[in-house]
C-alpha positions in Angstrom: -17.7 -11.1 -12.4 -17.7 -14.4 -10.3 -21.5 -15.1 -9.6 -20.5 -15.3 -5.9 -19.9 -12.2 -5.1 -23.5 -10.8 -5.3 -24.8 -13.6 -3.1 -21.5 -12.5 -0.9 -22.6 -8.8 -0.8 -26.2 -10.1 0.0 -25.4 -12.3 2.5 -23.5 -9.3 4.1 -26.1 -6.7 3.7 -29.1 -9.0 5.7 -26.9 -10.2 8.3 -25.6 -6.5 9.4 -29.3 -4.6 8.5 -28.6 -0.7 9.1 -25.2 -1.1 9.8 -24.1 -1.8 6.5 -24.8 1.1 4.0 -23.0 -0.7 0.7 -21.0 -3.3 -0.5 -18.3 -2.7 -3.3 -16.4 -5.0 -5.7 -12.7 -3.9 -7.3 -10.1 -5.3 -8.6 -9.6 -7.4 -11.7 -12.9 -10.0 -11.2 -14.5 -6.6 -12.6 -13.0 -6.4 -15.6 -13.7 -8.9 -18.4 -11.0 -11.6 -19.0 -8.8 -10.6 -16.3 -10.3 -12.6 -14.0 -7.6 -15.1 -13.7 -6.1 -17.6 -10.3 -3.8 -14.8 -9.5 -6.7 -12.4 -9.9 -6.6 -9.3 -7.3 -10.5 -9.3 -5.4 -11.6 -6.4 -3.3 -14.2 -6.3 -1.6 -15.5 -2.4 0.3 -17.8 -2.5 2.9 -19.6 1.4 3.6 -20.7 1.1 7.2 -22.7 3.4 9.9 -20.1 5.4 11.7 -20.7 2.7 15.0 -20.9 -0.3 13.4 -20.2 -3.2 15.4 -16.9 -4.7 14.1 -17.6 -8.1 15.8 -20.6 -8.8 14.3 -18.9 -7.8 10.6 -16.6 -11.0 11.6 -19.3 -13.0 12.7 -21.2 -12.3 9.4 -18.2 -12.7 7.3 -15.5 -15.4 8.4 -18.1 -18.2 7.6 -18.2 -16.8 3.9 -14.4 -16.3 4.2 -14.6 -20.1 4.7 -16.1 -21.1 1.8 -14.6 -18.6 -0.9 -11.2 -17.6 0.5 -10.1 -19.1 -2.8 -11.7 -16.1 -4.8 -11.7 -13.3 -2.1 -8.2 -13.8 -0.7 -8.6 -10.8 1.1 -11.3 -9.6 3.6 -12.8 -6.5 2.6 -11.6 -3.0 3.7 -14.1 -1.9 6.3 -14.9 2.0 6.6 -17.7 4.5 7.3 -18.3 7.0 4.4 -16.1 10.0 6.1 -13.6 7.2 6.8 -13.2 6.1 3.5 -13.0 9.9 1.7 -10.6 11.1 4.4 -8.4 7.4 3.2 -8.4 8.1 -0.2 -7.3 11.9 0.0 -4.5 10.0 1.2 -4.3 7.5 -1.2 -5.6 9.1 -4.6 -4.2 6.2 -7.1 -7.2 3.8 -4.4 -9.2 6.9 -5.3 -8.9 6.5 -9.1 -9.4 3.0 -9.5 -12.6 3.2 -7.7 -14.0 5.6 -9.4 -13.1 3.7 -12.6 -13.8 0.5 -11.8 -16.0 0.0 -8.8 -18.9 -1.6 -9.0 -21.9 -1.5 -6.1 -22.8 -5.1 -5.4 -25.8 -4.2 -2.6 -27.1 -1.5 -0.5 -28.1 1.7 -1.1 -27.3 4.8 -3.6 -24.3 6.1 -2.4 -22.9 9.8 -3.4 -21.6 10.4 -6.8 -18.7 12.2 -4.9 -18.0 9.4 -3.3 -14.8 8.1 -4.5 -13.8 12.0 -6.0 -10.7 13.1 -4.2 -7.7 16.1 -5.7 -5.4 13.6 -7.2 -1.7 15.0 -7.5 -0.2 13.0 -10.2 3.7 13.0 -8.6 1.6 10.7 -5.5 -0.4 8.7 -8.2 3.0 7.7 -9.8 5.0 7.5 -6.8 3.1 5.2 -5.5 3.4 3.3 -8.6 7.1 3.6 -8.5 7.2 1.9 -4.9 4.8 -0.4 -6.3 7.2 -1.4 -9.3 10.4 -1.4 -6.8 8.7 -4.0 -4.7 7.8 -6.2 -7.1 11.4 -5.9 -9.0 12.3 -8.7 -6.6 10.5 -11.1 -8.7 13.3 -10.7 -10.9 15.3 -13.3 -9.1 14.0 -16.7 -10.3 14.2 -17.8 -6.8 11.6 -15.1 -5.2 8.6 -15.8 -3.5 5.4 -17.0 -5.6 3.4 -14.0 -4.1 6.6 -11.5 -5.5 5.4 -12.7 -8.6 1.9 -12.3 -8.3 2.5 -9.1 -7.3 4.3 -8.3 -10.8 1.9 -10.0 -12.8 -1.1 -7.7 -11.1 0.5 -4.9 -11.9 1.1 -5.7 -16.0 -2.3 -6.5 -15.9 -3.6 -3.6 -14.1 -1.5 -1.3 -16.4 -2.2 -2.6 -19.8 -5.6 -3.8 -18.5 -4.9 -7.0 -21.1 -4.0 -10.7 -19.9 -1.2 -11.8 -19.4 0.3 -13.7 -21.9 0.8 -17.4 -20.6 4.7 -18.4 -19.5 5.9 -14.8 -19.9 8.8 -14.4 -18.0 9.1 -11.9 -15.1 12.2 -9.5 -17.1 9.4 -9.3 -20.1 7.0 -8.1 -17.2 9.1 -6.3 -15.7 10.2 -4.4 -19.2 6.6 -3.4 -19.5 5.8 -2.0 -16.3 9.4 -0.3 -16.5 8.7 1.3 -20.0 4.8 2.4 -19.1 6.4 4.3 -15.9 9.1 5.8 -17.7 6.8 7.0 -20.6 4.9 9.0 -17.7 7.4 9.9 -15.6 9.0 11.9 -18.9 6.2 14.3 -19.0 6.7 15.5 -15.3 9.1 18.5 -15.3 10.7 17.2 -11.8 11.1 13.4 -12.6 12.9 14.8 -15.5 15.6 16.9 -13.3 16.1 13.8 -11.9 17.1 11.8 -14.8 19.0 14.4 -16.4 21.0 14.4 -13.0 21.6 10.3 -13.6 22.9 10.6 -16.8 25.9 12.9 -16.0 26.6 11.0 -13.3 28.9 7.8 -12.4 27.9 4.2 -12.8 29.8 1.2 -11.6 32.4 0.0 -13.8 31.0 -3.6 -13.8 27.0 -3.4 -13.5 25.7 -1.6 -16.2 24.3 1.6 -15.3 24.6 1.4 -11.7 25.0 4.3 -9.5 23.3 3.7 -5.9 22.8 1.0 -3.6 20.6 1.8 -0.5 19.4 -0.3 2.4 16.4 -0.4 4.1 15.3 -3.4 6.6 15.6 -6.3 4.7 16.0 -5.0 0.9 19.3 -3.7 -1.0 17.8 -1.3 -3.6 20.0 -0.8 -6.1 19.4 2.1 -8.1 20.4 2.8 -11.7 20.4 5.6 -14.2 18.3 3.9 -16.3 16.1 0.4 -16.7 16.0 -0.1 -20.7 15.6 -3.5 -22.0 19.3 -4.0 -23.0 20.3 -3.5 -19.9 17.9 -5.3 -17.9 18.7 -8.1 -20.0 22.2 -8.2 -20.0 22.1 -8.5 -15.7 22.2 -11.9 -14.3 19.4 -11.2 -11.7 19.6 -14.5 -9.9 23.4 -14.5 -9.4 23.4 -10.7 -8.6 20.9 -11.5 -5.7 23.3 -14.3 -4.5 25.9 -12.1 -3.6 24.2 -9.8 -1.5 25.8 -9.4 1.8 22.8 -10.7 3.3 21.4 -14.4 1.9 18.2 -13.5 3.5 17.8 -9.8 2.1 16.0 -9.6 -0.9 17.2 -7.5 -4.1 14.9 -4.7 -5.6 15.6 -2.4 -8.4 14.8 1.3 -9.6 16.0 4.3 -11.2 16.7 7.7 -10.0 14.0 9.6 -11.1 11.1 6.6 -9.7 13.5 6.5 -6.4 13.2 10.3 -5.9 9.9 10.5 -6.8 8.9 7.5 -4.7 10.8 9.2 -1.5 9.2 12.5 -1.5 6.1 11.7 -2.7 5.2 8.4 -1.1 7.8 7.7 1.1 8.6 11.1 2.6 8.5 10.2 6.7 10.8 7.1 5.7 12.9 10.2 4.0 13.1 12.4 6.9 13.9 9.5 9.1 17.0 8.6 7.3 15.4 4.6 6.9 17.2 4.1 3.6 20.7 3.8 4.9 23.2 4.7 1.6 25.8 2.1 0.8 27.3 2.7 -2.0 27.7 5.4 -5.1 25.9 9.0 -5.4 23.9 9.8 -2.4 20.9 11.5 -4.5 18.8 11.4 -1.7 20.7 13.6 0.3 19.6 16.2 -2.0 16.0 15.8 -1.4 14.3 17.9 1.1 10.8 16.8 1.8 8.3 19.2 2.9 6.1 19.2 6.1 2.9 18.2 4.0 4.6 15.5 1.9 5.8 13.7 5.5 2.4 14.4 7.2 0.7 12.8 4.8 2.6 9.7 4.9 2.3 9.7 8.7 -1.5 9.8 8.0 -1.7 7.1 5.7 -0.3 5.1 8.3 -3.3 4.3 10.6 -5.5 5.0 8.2 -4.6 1.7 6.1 -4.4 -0.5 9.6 -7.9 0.8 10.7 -9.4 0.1 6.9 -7.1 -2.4 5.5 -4.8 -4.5 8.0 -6.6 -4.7 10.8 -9.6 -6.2 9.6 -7.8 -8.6 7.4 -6.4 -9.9 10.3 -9.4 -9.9 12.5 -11.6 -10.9 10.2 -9.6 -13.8 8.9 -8.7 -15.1 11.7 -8.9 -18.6 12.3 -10.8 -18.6 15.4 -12.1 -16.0 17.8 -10.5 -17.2 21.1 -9.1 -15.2 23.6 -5.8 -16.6 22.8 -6.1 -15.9 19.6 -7.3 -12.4 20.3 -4.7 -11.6 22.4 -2.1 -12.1 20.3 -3.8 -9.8 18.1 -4.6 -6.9 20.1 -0.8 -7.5 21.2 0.5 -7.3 17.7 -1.8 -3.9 16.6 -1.2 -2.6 19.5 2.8 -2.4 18.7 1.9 -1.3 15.6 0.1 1.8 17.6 3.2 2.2 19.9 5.0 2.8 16.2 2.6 5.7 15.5 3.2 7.0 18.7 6.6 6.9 18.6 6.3 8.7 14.7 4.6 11.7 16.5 6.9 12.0 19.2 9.6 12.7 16.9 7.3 14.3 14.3 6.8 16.9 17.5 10.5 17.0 18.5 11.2 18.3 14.1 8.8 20.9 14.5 6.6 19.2 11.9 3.6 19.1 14.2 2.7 21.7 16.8 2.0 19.8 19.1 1.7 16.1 20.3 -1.2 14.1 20.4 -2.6 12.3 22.9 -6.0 10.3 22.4 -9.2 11.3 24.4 -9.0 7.8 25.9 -6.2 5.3 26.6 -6.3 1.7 25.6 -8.0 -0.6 27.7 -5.3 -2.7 29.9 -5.5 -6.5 29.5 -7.9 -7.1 32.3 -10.8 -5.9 29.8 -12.4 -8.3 27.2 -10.8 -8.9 24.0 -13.8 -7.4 22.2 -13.7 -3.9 24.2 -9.7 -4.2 23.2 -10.2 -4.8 19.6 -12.9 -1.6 19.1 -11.1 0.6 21.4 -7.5 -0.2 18.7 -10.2 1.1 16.1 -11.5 3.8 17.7 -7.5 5.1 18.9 -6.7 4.0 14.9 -9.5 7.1 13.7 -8.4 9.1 16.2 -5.0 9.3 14.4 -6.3 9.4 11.1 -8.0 12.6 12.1 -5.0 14.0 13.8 -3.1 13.9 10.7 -5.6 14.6 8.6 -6.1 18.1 10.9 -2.5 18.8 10.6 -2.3 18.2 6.8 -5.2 21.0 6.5 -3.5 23.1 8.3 -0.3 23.1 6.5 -2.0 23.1 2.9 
């Protein structure tokens, strides 16, 4: 562990007083010798239910100054029911907390803290996504933080180093033949390959039997990833071609693409974002249920109130109005989005009812800071919505 972070967490714990119950650290700087430049940090901060989100900023943006080399991320700000109401919706968080979490300052927290059920068809299908995402790195040409994104996850999987100037297809082998090894012991994933196999595959990309779109990313989808094959694809030319320069090219099988759908991904499912373009439709044959899309719809605000938004905030070059503004305008389109999710959430008979928030936003005429906590307060209002509805479904 860096020898900064303790003064960090110290720094942190005497500047907020009461309002700041403990500080963790996650991520590979706790693990020996995978501390490396490319090095995921996490920092969690356990707060009073009312802290006061300004003066977390003003406590932590000078720090964020002088080690945003080593953090590169602010910290993910919650109160204790916040945080164990996230990580029911986000067990494979959960998980590495519990393993790996270490409590920098503050005091004794519950040993139940970071306990949550964990259903290991979410834990893996949130790998899966994971794994799709960072496919892209594939392409020589990617973005640098594409292949950060791949090298965090070799190392977070085989919890060794990285070896130095291995390429991203020997990366991308090893995350693909960890997944598959797992994925082969769940009776459902294994439908789902079985169902690849005696299907089609496109007469000149080996093993190829889906293309899907969704925003900017053609996902093509194959029966199978094994070595042979992911060798014997020209990545960089294949990514050329796409119909869109811009668009970026990720990779996946069936049985991680199901999975990933219905048990990460399920509102994107049932709102028909990945458009299919090409070969077997297997997602047409999925039918996700009313707790697998709530629980996506939850996850939602609960990562912007914990995660984006005080990245965002608390990163934030300066504390202007101007610069607020465009903020609160940005997270506030954001909230519009969740809105809009319920609305048609209501209109699928997936919710009973719609919800509206004891309190509307504050118009522009009110101060940027009033804006900024009544976003978090409407944020946990959500969170709790869905987190209602989810009960009373399971």
């Amino acid at each position: 562990m860096n020898a900064a972070f303790p003064t960090i967490a110290q720094t942190l714990m005497s500047d907020l007083g009461p309002e700041l119950k403990a500080v963790y650290l996650f991520g590979s700087q706790t693990r020996d010798g995978l501390a490396t430049a490319v090095s995921d940090t996490n920092l969690l901060l356990i707060t009073s239910p009312n802290a006061n989100v300004q003066a977390v900023r003003q406590s932590f943006y000078p720090l964020w100054q002088r080690h945003s080399g080593l953090l590169k991320r602010a910290p993910l700000v919650a109160s204790q029911n916040a945080l164990q109401r996230h990580l029911r919706f986000n067990p494979h968080l959960a998980l590495h907390l519990l393993q790996y979490g270490q409590q920098l300052a503050g005091s004794t927290q519950p040993a139940t803290l970071f306990r949550t059920r964990v259903n290991p068809y979410e834990v893996y299908a949130h790998l899966a996504h994971e794994l799709m995402e960072a496919s892209a790195a594939l392409n020589e040409q990617s973005a640098l933080e594409t292949k950060q994104h791949l090298h965090r996850l070799v190392r977070q999987v085989t919890n060794k180093p990285v070896p130095m100037g291995q390429t991203a297809v020997a990366q991308f082998n090893i995350m693909q033949q960890a997944l598959t090894a797992v994925l082969n012991q769940l009776p459902a994933a294994q439908t789902w390959h079985k169902a690849a196999q005696t299907g089609q595959t496109s007469p000149t990309i080996p093993g190829l039997q889906a293309i899907y779109n969704e925003n900017h990313k053609n996902i093509f989808v194959f029966n199978q990833l094994t070595p042979r094959q992911i060798a014997q694809i020209n990545w960089q030319a294949l990514a050329q071609h796409l119909p869109k320069s811009d668009d970026a090219l990720h990779i996946t099988t069936v049985a991680q693409f199901c999975l990933m759908a219905l048990y990460d991904k399920a509102l994107d499912l049932r709102f028909n974002k990945y458009q299919h373009k090409w070969g077997i439709n297997f997602l047409s044959k999925l039918t996700p249920s009313s707790p697998q899309i709530l629980r996506q719809a939850a996850r939602v605000p609960s990562q912007i109130l914990i995660a984006d938004l005080p990245h965002s905030y608390f990163t934030a070059p300066d504390a202007s109005d101007e610069t607020l503004h465009k903020l609160i305008h940005d997270y506030q389109n954001r909230m519009l989005n969740i809105q809009l999710e319920n609305e048609l959430l209501f209109r699928l008979g997936i919710i009973p009812a719609k919800f509206e928030p004891p309190e509307p936003l504050p118009d522009r005429t009110a101060s940027p800071a009033k804006r900024l906590d009544a976003i978090f307060q409407h944020l946990d209002w959500w969170a709790d919505f869905y987190q209602t509805a989810l009960q009373a479904q399971t």
